[in-house]
Every structure is written in C-alpha cells, then in structure tokens.
mmCIF file of the N, C-alpha and C atoms, coordinates in Angstrom:
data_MODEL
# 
_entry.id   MODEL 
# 
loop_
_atom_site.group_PDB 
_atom_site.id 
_atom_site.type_symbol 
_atom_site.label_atom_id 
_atom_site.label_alt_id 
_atom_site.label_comp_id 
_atom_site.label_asym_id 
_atom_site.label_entity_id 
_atom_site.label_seq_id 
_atom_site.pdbx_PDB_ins_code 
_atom_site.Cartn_x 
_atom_site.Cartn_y 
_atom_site.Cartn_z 
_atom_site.occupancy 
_atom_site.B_iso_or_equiv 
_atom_site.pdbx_formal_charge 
_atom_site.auth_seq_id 
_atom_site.auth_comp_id 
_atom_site.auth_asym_id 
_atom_site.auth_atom_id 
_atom_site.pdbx_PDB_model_num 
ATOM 1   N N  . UNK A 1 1  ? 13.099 19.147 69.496 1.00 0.00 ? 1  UNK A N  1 
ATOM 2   C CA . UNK A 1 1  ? 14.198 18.244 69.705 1.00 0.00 ? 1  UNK A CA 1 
ATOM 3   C C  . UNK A 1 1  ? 14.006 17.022 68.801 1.00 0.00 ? 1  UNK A C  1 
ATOM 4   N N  . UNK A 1 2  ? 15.312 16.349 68.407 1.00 0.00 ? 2  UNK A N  1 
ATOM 5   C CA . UNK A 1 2  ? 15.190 15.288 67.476 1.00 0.00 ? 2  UNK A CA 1 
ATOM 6   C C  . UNK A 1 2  ? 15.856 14.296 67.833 1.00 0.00 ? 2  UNK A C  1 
ATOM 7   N N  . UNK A 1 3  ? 15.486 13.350 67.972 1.00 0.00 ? 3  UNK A N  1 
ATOM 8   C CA . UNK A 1 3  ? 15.945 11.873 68.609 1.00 0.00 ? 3  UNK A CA 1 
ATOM 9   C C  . UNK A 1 3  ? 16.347 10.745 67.299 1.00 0.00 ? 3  UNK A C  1 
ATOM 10  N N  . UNK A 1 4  ? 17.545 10.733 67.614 1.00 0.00 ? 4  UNK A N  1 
ATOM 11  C CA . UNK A 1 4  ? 18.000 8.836  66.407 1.00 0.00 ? 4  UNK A CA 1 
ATOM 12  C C  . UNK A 1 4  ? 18.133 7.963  67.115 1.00 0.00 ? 4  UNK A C  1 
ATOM 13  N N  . UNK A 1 5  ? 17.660 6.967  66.549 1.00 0.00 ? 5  UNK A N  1 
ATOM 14  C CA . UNK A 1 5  ? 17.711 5.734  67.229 1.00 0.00 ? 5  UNK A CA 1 
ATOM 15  C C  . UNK A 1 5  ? 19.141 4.514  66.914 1.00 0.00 ? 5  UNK A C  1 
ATOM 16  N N  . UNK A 1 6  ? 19.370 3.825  67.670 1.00 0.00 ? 6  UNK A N  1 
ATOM 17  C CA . UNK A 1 6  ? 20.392 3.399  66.897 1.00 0.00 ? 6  UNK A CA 1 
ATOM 18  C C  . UNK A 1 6  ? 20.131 1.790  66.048 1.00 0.00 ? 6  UNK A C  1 
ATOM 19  N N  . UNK A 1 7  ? 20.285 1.549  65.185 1.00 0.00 ? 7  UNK A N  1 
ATOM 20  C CA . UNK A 1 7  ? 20.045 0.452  64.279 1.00 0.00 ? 7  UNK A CA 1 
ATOM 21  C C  . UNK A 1 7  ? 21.348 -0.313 63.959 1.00 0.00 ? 7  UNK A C  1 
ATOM 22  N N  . UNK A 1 8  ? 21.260 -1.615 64.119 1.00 0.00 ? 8  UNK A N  1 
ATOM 23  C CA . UNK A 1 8  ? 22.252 -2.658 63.207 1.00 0.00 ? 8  UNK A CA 1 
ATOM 24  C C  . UNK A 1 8  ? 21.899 -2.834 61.789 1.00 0.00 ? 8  UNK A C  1 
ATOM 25  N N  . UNK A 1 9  ? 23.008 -2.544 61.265 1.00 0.00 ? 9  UNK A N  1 
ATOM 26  C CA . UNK A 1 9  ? 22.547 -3.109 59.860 1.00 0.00 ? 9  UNK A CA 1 
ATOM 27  C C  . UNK A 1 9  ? 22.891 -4.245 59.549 1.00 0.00 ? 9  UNK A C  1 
ATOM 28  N N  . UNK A 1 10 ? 21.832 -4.760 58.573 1.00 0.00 ? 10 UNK A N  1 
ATOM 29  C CA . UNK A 1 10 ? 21.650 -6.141 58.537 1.00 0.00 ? 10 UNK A CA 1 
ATOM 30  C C  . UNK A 1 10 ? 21.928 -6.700 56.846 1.00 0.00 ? 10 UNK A C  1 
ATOM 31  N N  . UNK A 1 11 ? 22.000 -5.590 55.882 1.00 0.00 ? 11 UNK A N  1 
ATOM 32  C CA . UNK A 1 11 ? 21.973 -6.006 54.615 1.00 0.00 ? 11 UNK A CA 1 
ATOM 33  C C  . UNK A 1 11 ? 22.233 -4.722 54.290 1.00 0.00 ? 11 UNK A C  1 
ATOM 34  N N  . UNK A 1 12 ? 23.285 -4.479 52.889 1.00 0.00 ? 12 UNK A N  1 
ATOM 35  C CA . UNK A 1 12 ? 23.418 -3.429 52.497 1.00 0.00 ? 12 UNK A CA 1 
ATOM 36  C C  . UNK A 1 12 ? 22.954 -3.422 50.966 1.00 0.00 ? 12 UNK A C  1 
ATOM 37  N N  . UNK A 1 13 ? 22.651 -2.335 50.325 1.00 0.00 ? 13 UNK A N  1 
ATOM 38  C CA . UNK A 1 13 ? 22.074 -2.509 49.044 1.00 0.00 ? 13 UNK A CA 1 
ATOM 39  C C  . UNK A 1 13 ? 22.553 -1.068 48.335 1.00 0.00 ? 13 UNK A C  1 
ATOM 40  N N  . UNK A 1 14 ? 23.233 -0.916 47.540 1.00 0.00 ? 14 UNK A N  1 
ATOM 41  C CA . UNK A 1 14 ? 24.662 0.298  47.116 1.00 0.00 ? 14 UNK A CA 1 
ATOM 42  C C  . UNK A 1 14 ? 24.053 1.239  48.573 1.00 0.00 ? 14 UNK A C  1 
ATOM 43  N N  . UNK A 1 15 ? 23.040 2.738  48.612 1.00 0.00 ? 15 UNK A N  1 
ATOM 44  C CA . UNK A 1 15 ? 23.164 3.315  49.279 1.00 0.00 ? 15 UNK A CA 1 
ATOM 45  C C  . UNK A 1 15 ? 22.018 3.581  50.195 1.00 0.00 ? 15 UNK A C  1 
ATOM 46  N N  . UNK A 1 16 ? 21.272 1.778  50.098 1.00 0.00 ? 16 UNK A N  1 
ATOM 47  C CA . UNK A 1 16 ? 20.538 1.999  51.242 1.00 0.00 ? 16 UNK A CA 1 
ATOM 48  C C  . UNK A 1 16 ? 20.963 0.583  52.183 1.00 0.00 ? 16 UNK A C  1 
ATOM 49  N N  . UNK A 1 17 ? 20.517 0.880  53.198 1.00 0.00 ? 17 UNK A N  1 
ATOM 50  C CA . UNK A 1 17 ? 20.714 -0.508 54.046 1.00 0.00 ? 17 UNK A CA 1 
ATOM 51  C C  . UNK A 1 17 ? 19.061 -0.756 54.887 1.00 0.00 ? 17 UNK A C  1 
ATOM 52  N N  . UNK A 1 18 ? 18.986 -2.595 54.744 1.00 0.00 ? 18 UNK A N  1 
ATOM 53  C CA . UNK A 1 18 ? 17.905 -2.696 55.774 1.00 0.00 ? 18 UNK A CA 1 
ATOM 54  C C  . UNK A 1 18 ? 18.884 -2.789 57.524 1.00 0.00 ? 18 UNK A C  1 
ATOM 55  N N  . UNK A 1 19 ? 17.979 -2.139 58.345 1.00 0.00 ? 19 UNK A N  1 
ATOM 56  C CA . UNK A 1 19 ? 18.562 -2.031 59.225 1.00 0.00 ? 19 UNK A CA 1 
ATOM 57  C C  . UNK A 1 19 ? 17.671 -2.465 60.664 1.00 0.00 ? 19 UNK A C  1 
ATOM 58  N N  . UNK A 1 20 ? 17.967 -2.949 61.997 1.00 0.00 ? 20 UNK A N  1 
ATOM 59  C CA . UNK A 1 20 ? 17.010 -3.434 62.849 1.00 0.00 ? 20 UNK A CA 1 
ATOM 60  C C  . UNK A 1 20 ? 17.082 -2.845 63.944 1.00 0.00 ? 20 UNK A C  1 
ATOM 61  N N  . UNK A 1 21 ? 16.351 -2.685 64.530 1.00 0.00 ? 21 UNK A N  1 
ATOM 62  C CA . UNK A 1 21 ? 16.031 -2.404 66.161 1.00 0.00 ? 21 UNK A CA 1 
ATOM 63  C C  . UNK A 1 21 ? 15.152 -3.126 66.937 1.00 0.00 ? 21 UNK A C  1 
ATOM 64  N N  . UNK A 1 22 ? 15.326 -3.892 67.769 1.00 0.00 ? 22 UNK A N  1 
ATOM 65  C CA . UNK A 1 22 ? 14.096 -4.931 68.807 1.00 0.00 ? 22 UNK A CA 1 
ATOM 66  C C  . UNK A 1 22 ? 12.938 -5.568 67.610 1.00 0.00 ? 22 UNK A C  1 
ATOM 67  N N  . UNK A 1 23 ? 13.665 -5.983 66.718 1.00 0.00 ? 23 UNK A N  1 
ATOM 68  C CA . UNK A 1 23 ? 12.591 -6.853 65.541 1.00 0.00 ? 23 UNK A CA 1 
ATOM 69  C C  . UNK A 1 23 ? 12.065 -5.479 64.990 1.00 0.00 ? 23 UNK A C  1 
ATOM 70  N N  . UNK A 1 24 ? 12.547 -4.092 64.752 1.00 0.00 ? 24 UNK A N  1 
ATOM 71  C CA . UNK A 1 24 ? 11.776 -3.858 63.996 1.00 0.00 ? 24 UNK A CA 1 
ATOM 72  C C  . UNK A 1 24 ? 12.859 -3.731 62.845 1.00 0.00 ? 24 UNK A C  1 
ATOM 73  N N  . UNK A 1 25 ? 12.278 -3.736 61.413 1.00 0.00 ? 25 UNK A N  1 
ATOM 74  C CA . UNK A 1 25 ? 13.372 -3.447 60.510 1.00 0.00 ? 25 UNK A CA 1 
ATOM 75  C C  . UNK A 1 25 ? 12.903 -2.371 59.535 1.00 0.00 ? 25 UNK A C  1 
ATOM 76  N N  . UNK A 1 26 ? 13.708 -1.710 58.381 1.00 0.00 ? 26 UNK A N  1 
ATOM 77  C CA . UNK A 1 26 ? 13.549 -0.557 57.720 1.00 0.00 ? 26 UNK A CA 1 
ATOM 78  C C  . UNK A 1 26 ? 14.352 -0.420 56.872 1.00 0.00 ? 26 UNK A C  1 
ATOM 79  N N  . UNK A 1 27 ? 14.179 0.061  55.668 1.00 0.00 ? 27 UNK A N  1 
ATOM 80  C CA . UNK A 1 27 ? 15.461 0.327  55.058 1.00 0.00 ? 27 UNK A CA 1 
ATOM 81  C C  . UNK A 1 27 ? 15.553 1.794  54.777 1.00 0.00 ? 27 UNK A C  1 
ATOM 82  N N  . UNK A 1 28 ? 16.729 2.048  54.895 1.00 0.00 ? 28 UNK A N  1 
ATOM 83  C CA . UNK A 1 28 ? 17.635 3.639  55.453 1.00 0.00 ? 28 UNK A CA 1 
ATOM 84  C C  . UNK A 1 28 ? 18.252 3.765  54.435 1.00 0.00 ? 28 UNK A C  1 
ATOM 85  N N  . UNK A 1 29 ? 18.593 5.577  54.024 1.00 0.00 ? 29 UNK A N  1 
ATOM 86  C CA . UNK A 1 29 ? 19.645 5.845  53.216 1.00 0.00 ? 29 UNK A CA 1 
ATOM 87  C C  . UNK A 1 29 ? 20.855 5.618  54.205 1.00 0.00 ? 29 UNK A C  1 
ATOM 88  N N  . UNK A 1 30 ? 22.179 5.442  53.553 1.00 0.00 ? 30 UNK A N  1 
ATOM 89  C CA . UNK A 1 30 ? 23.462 5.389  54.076 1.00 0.00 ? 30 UNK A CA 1 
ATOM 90  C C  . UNK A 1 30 ? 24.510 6.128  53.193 1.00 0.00 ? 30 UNK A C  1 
ATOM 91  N N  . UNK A 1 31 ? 23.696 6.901  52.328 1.00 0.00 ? 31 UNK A N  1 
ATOM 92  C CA . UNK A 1 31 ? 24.399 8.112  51.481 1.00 0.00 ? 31 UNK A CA 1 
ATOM 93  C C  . UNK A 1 31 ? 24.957 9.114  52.135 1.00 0.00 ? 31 UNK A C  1 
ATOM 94  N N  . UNK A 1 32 ? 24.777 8.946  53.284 1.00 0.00 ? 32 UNK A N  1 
ATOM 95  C CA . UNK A 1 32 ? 25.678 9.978  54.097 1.00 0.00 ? 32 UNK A CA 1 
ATOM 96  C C  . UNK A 1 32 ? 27.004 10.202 54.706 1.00 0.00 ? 32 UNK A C  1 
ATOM 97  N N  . UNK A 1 33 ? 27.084 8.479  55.008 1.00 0.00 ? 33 UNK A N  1 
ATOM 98  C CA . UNK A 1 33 ? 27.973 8.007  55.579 1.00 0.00 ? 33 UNK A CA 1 
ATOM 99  C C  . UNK A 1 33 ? 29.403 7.368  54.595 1.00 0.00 ? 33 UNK A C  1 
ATOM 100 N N  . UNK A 1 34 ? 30.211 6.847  55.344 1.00 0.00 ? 34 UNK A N  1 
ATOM 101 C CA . UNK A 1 34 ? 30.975 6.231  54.365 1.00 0.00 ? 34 UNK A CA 1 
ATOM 102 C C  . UNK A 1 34 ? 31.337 5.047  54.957 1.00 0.00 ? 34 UNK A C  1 
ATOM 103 N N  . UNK A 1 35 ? 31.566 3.877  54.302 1.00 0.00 ? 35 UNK A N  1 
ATOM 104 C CA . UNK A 1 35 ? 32.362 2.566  54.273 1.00 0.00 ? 35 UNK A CA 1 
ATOM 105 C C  . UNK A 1 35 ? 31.576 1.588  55.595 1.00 0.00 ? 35 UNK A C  1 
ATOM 106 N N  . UNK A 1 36 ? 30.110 1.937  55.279 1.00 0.00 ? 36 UNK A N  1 
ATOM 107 C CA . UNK A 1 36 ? 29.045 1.306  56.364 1.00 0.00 ? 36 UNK A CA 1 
ATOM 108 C C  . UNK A 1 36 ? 29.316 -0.142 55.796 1.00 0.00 ? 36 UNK A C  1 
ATOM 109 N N  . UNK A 1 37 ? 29.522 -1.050 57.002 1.00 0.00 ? 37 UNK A N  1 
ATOM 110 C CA . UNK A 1 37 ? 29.517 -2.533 56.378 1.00 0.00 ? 37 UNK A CA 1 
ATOM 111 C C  . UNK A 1 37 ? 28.534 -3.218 57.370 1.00 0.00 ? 37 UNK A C  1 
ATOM 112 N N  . UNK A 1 38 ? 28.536 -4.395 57.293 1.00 0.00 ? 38 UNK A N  1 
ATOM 113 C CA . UNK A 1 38 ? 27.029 -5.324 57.944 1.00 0.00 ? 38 UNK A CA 1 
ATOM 114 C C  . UNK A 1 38 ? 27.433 -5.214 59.827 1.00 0.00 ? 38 UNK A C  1 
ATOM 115 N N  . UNK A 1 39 ? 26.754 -5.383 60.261 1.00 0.00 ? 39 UNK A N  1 
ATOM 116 C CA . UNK A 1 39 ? 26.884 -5.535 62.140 1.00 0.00 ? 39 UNK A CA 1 
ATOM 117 C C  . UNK A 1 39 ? 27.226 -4.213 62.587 1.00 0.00 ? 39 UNK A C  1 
ATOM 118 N N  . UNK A 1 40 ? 27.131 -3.249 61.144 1.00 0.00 ? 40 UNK A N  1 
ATOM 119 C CA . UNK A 1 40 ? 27.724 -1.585 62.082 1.00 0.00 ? 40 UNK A CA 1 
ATOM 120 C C  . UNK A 1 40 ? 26.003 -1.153 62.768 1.00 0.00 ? 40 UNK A C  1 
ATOM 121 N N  . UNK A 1 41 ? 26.431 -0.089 64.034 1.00 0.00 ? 41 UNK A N  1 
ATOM 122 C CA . UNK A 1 41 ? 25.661 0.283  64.422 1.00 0.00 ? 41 UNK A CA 1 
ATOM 123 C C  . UNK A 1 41 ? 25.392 1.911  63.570 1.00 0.00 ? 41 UNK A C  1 
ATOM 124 N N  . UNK A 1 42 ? 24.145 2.305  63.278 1.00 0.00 ? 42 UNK A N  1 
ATOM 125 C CA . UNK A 1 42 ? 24.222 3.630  62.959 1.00 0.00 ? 42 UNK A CA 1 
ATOM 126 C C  . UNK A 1 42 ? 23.089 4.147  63.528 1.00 0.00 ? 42 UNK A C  1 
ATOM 127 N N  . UNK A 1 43 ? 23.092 5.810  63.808 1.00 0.00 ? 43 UNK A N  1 
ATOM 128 C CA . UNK A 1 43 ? 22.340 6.193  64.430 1.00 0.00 ? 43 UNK A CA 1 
ATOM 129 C C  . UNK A 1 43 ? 21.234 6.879  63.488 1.00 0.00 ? 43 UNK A C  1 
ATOM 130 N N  . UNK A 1 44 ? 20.100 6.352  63.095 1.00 0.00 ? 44 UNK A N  1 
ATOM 131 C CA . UNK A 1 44 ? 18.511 6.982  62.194 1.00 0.00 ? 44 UNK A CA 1 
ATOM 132 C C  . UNK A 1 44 ? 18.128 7.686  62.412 1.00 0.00 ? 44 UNK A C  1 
ATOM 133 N N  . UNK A 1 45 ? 17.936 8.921  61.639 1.00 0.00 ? 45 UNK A N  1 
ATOM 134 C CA . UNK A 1 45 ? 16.383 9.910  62.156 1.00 0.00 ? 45 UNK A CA 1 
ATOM 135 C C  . UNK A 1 45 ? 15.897 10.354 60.365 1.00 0.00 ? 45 UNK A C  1 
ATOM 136 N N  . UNK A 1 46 ? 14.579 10.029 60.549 1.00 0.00 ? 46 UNK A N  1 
ATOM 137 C CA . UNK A 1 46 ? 13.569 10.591 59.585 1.00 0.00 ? 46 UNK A CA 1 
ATOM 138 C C  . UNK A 1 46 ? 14.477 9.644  58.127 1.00 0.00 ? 46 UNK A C  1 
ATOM 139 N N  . UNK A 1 47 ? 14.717 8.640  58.361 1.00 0.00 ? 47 UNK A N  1 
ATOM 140 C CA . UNK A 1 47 ? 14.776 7.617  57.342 1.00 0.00 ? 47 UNK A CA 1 
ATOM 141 C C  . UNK A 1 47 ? 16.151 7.330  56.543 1.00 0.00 ? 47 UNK A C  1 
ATOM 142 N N  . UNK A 1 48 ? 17.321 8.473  57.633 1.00 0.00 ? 48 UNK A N  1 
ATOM 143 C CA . UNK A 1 48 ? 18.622 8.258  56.841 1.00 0.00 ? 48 UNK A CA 1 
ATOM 144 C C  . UNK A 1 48 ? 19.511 7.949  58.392 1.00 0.00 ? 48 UNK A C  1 
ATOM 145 N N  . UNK A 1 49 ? 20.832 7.267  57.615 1.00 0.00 ? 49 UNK A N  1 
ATOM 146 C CA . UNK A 1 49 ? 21.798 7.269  58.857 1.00 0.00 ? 49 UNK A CA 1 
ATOM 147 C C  . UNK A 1 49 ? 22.554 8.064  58.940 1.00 0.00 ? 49 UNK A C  1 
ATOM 148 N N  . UNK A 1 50 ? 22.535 8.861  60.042 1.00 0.00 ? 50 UNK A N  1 
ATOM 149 C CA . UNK A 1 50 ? 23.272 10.480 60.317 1.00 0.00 ? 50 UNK A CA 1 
ATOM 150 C C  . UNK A 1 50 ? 24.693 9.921  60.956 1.00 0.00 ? 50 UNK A C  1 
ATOM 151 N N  . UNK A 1 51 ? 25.127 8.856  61.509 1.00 0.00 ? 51 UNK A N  1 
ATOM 152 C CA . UNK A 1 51 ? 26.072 8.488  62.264 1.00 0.00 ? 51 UNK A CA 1 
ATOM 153 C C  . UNK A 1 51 ? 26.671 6.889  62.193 1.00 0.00 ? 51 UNK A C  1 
ATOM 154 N N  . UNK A 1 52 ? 27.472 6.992  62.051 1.00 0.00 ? 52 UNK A N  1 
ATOM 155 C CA . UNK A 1 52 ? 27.886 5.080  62.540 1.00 0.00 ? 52 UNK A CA 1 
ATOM 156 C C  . UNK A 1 52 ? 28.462 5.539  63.733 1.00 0.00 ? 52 UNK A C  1 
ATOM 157 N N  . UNK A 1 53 ? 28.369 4.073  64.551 1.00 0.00 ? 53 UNK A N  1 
ATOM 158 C CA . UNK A 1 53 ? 28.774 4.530  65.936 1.00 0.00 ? 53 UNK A CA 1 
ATOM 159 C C  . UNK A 1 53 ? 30.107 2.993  65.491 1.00 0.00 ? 53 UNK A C  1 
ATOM 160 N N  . UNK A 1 54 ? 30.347 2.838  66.203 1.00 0.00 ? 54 UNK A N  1 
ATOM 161 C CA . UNK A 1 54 ? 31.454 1.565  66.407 1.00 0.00 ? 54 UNK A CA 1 
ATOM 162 C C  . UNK A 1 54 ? 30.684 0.761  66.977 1.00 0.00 ? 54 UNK A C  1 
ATOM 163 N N  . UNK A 1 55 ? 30.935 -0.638 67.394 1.00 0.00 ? 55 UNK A N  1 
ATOM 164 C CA . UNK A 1 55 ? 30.216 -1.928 67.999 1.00 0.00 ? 55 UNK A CA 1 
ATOM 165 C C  . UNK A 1 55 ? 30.226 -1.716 69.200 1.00 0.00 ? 55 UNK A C  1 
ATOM 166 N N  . UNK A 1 56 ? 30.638 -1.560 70.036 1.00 0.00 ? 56 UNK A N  1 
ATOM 167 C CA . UNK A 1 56 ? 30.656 -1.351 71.336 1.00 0.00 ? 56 UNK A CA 1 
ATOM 168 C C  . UNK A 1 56 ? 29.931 -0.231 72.180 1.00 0.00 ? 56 UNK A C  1 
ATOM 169 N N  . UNK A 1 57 ? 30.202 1.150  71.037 1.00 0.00 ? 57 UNK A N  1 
ATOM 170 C CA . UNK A 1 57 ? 29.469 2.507  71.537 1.00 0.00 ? 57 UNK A CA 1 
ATOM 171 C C  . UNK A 1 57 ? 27.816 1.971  71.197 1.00 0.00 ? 57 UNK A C  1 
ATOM 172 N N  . UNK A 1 58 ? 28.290 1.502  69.687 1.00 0.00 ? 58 UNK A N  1 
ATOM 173 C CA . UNK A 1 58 ? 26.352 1.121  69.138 1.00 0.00 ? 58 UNK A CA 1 
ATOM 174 C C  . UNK A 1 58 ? 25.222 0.334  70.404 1.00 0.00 ? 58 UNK A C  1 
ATOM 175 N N  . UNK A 1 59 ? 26.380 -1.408 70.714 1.00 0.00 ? 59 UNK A N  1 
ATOM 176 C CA . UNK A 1 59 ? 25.800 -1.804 71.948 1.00 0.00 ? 59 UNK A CA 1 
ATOM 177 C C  . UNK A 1 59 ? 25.291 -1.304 73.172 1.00 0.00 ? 59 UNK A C  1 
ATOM 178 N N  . UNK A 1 60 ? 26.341 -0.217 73.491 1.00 0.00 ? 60 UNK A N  1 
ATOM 179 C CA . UNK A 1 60 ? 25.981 0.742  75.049 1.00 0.00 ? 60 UNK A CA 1 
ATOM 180 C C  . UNK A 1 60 ? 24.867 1.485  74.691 1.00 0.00 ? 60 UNK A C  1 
ATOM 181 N N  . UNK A 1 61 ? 24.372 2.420  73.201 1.00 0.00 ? 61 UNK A N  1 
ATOM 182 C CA . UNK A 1 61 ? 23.313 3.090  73.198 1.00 0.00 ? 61 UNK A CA 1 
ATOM 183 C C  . UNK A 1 61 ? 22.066 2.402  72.555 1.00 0.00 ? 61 UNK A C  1 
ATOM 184 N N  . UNK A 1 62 ? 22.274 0.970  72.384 1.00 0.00 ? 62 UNK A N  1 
ATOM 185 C CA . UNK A 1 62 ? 21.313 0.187  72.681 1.00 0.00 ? 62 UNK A CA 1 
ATOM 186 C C  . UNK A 1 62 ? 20.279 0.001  73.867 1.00 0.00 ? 62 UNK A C  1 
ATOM 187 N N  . UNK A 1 63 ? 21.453 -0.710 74.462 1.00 0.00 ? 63 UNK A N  1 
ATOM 188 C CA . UNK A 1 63 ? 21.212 -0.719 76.012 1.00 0.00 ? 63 UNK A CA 1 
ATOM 189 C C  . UNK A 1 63 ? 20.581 0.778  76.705 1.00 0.00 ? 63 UNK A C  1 
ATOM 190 N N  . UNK A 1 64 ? 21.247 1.773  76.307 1.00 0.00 ? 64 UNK A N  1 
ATOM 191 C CA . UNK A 1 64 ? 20.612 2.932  77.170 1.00 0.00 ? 64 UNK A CA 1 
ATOM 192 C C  . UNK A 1 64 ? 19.280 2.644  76.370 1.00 0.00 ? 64 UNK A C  1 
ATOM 193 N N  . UNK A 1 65 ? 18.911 2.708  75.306 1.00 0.00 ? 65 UNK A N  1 
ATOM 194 C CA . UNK A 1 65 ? 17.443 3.216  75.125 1.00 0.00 ? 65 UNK A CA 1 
ATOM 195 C C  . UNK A 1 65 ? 16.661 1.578  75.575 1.00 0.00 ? 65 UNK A C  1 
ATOM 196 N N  . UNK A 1 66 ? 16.961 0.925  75.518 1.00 0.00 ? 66 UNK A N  1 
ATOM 197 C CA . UNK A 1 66 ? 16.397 0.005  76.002 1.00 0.00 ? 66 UNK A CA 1 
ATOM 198 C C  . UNK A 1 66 ? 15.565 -0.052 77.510 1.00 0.00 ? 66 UNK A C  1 
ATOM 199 N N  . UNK A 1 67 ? 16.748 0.475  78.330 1.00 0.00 ? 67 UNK A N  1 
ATOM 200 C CA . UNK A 1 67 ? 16.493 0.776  79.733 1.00 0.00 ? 67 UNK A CA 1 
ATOM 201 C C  . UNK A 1 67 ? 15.038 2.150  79.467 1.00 0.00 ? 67 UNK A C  1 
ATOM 202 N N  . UNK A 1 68 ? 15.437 3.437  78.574 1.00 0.00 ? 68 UNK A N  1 
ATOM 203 C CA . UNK A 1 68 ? 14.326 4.573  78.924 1.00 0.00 ? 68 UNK A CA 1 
ATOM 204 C C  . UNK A 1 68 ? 13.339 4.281  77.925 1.00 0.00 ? 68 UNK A C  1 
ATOM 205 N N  . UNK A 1 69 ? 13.269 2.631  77.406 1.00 0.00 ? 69 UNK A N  1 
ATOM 206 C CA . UNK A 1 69 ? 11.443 2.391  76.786 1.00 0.00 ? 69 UNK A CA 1 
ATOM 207 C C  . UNK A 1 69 ? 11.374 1.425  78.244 1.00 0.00 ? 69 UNK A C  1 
ATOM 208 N N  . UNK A 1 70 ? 12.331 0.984  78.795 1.00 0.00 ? 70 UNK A N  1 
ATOM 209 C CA . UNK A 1 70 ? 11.035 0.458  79.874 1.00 0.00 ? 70 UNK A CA 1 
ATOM 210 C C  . UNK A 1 70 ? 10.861 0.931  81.259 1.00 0.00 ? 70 UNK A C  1 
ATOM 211 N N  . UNK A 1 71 ? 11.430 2.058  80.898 1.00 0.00 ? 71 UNK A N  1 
ATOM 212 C CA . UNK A 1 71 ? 10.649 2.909  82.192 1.00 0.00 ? 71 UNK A CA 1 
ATOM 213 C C  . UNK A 1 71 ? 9.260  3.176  82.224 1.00 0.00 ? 71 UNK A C  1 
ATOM 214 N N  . UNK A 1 72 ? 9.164  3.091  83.316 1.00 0.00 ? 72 UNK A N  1 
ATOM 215 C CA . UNK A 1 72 ? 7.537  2.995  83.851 1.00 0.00 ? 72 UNK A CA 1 
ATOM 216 C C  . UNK A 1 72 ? 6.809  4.513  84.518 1.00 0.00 ? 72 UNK A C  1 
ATOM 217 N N  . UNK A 1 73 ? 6.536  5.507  83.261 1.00 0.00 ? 73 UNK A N  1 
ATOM 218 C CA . UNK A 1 73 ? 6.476  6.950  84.107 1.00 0.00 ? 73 UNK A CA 1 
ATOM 219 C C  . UNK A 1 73 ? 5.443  7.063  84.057 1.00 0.00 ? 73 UNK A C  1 
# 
C-alpha cells in the first residue's frame, strides 16, 4: 500500500515546487499536474505531486492525518 501526504505549496520553480507539511519542507516535481499555483494543496508520494486537492478538501486531509499521527496505539 502507498500513502501521499498532503503538502501546501509554498514556492513554485517552472516544474518543481517547495512544498510544506508541519515545518517540514521539500521540493516536489509538479510535472504532473497542471496550473499548480502557491497555497494549493497537493497530494506527494515518492517525491512528485500525484494530485491537487482544492483548499478546503487539502485543509480537511490535513486535519485527518494530523488526528492519525497523534494517535496513541
């Protein structure tokens, strides 16, 4: 199974972007996608963005993973 995380991007650079999650940052291909602009949410795995989500969906799957890193199992 393969898990993306979701990232704000914070700076774009032609077809990569640095992008953040809880202070961490990275820079991602965005050659996949199209018409990625700054504050979009996109979803990462293995160093590219497979998805933009919209601001609102991006925020909610923030929040979800937020909640299942601080579960306590």
């Amino acid at each position: 199974m393969c898990i993306a995380f979701p990232f704000e991007v914070i700076k774009i650079d032609n077809d990569e972007a640095l992008v953040q999650y809880k202070g961490v940052e990275m820079m991602v291909s965005v050659s996949l996608l199209e018409d990625v602009v700054l504050g979009d949410y996109v979803l990462v795995h293995a160093g590219c963005a497979i998805e933009k989500l919209d601001k609102e969906e991006g925020k909610k799957t923030e929040e979800l993973f937020n909640s299942i890193l601080n579960l306590n199992l």
